[in-house]
Structures are given as structure tokens and as C-alpha cells.
C-alpha positions in Angstrom: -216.3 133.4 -96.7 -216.3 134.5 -100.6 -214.7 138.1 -101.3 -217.0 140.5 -103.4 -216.1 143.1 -105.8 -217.2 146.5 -104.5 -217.0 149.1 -107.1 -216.6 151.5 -104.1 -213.6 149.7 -102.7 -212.2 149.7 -106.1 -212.8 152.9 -107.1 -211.1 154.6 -103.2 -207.8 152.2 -103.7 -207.9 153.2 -107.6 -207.9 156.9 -106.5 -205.6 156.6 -103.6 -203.1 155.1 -105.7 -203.4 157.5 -107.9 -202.7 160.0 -105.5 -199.5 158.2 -104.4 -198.1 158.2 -107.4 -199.0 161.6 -108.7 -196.8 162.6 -105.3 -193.8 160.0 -106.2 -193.7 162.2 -109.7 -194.0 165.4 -108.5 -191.5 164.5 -105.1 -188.3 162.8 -107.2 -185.9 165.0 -105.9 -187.2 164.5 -102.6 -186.9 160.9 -102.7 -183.8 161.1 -104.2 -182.2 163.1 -101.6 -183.7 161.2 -98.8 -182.7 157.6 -100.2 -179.2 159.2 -100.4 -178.8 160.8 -97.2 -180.6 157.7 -95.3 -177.6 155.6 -97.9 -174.8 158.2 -96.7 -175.8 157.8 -92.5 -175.6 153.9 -93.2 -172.4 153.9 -95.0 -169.6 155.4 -92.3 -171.8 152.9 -89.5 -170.9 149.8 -91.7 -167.5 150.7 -93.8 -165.8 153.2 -92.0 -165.9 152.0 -88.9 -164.5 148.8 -89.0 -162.2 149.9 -92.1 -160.9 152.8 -89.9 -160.0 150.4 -86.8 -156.9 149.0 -89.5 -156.3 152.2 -91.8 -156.8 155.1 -89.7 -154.8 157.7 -91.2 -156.2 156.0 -95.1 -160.0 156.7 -93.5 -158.8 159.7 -92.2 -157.7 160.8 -95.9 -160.8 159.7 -97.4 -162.3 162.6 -96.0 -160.2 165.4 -98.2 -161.9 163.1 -101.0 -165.1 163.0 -100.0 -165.1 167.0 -99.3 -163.4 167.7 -102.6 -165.8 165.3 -105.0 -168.6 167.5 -103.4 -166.5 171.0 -103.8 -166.4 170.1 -107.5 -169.7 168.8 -108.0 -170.7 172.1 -106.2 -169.5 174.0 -108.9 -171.0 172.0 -112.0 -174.6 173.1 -113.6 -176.7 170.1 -111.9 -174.9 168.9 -109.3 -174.7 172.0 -106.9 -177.5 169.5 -104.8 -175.4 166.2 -104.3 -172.0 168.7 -104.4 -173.5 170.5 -101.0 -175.3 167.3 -99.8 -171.3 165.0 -100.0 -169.7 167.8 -98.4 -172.0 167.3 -95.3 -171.3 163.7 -95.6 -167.4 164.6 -95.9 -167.4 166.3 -92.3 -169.4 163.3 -91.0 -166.5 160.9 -92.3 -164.1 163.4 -90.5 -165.1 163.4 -87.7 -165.8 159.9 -87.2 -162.2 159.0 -88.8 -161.0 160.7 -85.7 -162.9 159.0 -83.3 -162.9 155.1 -84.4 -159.4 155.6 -85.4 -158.0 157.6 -82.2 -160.8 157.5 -79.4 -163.6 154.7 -79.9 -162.2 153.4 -76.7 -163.9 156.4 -74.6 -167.7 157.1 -75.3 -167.8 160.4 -73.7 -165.5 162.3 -76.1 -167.9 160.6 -79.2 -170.8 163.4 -79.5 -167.9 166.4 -78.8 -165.8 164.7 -81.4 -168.6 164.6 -84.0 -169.9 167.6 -83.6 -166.5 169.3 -84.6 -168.2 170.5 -87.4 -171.2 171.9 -85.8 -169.4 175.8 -86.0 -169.0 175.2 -89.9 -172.3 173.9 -90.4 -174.1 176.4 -88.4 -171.7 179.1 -89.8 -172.6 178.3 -93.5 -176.7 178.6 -92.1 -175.9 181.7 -91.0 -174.5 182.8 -94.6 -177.5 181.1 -96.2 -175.1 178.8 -98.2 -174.4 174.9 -97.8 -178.0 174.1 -96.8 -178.5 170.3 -97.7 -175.4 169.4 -96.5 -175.4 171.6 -92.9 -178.7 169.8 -92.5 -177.8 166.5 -93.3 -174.7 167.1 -91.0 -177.3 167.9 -87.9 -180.1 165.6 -88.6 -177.0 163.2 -88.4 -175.5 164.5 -85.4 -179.1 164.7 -83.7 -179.4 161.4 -84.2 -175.8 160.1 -82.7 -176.6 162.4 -79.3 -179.9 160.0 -79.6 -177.9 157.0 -79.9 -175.4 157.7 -76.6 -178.0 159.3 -74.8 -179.3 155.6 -74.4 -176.4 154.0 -74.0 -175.3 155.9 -71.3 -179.2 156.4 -69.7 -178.9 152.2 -70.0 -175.2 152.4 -68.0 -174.0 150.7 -71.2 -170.7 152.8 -71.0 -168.8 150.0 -69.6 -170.3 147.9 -72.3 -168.6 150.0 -74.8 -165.1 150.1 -73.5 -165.2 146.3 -73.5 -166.4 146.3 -77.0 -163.5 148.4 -78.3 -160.8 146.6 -76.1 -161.9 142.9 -76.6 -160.7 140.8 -79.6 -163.2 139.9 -82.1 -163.7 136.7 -81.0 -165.1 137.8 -77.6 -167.6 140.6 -78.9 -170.5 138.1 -79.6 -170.4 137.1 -76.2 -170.1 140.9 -74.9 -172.7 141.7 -77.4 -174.9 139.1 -76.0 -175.0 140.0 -72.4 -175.6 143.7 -73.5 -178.5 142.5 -75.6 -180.0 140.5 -72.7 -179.8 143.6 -70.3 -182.1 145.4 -72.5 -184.6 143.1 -72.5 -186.4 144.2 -70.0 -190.0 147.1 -69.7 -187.4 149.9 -68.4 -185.0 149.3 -71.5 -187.7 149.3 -74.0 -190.0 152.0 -72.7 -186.7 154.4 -72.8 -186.0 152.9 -76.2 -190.0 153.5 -77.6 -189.9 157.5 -76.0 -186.5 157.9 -77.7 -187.9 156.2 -80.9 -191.3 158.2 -80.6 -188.7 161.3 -80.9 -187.1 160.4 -83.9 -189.9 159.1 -85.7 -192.0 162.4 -85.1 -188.9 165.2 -85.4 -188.3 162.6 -89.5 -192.3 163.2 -90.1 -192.4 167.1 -89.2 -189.4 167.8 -91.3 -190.5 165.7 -94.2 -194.1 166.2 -94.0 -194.2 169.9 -93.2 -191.7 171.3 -95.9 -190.7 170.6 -99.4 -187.1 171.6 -99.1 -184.2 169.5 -100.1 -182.3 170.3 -96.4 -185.3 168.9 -94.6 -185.5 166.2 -96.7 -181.7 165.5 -96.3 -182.5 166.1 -92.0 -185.4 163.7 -92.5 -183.1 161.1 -94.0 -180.0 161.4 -91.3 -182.9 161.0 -88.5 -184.6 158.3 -90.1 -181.5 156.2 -91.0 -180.9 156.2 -86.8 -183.9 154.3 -86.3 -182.3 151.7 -89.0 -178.6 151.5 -87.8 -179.9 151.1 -84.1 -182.4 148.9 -85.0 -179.9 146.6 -86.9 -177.5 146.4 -83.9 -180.2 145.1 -81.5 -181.3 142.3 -83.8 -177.4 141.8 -84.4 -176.8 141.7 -81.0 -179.6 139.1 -80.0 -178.7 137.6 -82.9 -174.8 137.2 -81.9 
């Protein structure tokens, strides 16, 4: 079988691309934000969280960093964006300073203990100030109440508890048997409607509106479906 050149072909893929890329040109700050807020999810999953297990109260400080970099970038011409967008982040590496570093060992407290700066985000909503950030904080949060609500619909509670007590040595093996006990048609049709979620609520907010925030909610939902996805390969993997 020979291929042919079709001028029509040609001419549709010429055109498409051209559409694509008039978009990229015309949606840089878009991108931008949501390649940093999908970076800024990723980050506290694979750093702090291990980092925090050995220098809690150091992690814990990090955050007074984190919130003042984007208080002063908040007030400098051009960076009143990434200023709002870090101090979103900032309460994000709060709040999960506090739990990894005092309570990883009890899954129920997780989603109260990150939400502690639910008030503050909705507050500064209310005021119309802090958007990117108070978005970014509750796409984020959104997508950790996704996160434990499967564990726990999967009874992998228990799982968890042994994961935080075990020494490291031991957590391929616990990671292992968790894996396996998710390998079944009720595991992964509750993981495809929870994944069906996520991927629609990260289209409607990225598709539907132009808006930094959204863009910023888009990338904290979006970088969800990565994490999670990354810890089931790793656990089959272990």
C-alpha cells in the first residue's frame, strides 16, 4: 500500500495547525499559568513530603517563605500574577507541613488539615482579591478530597497507617499488596468515574473561560490525574 499526496489532506492539517498555533500565541499566559500550577501541585507530592518526614519544623518554615516571595512579588509591576498564584501555593505547603510532619499517620484528619485555608481563600473571593491563587488553592484541595475519597471507598485506610508506620524497607512490599487489590473491575470502574470527574471539571474550567484563576483550577485538577497516576504505576512497579 503506497501513500498519496492529497492536496486536501494537506491543505486541513496545514490549516489546523495553523489554528493551534495562532491559539498557543494568543493563550501564553494561559499556558504559563497552567504549566506552573500543574509544576506547583507536583512539587509538595514529591519534595515536601518525604523532606518534611526528617525536617518538619524546616518544611514547616518554608511556608513563611513561600507566602512572603509571593507577598513581594504581589506588589511588583508584572508579577502581581505569580505573587497571587505562590501565595496559594504557600498555604498548600502549610498545610501539608502540618500534616506529613505531625499527622500523616491518621488519613481522616488529611482533607480537614488541608483545607485550613479554605476560610482565607474563600474570604479573599469574597473581597474579589487573591483570585489565581484562592483558585489554585481549591482546584488543589478538590483534587486531594478526590484522592481520599478512593482510598477510603477502596478500604485502603489501613493501607495508609501501615505506610506511615513501616520502615522504608517494607513499603515496596505494602505498596505491592495495595497495588494488587486494585486490580480488579470494582477498583478500576470507581477509579474511571472519579477520573471521568476530574478530567471533565479540568476541561470546563479551561475550555469555558479565559481567566488566569481557571486556568490555575484547571492545572491543580489536572496535576491529580498525574500524581495518582504515577503512584499506581509506582506501586505495581515496587
Amino acid at each position: 500500500m503506497s501513500l498519496t499526496y492529497n492536496p486536501a489532506i494537506a491543505k486541513s492539517v496545514t490549516l489546523w495547525l495553523s489554528l493551534v498555533y495562532t491559539w498557543a500565541l494568543r493563550s501564553t499566559a494561559q499556558i504559563q499559568i497552567l504549566l506552573a500550577a500543574l509544576g506547583l501541585v507536583i512539587l509538595p507530592v514529591f519534595v515536601q513530603a518525604p523532606l518534611v518526614r526528617y525536617f518538619p519544623w524546616a518544611t514547616l518554615m518554608l511556608a513563611t517563605a513561600w507566602l512572603g516571595l509571593g507577598a513581594y512579588l504581589l506588589k511588583r509591576r508584572g508579577g502581581e500574577i505569580w505573587g497571587d498564584l505562590l501565595i496559594g501555593f504557600g498555604w498548600i505547603w502549610l498545610t501539608g507541613s502540618i500534616y506529613w510532619g505531625w499527622f500523616r499517620w491518621e488519613p481522616v484528619v488529611h482533607l480537614p488539615i488541608e483545607a485550613l485555608g479554605l476560610p482565607i481563600a474563600l474570604g479573599c473571593l469574597y473581597l474579589g482579591v487573591g483570585r489565581v491563587g484562592s483558585y489554585f488553592f481549591l482546584g488543589s484541595l478538590l483534587g486531594t478530597a478526590i484522592t481520599d475519597l478512593y482510598i477510603n471507598w477502596m478500604g485502603l485506610f489501613p493501607v495508609w497507617r501501615q505506610l506511615m508506620a513501616a520502615e522504608p524497607e517494607l513499603t515496596p512490599v505494602i505498596l505491592q499488596a495495595a497495588a494488587a487489590g486494585l486490580q480488579t473491575n470494582v477498583a478500576a470502574g470507581r477509579a474511571v468515574v472519579l477520573a471521568t470527574f476530574l478530567v471533565v471539571a479540568t476541561a470546563i474550567s479551561l475550555v469555558t473561560s479565559r481567566q488566569l484563576a481557571w486556568w490555575a483550577f484547571g492545572g491543580a485538577l489536572l496535576s491529580t490525574l498525574v500524581v495518582d497516576g504515577l503512584f499506581f504505576i509506582g506501586a505495581i512497579l515496587a
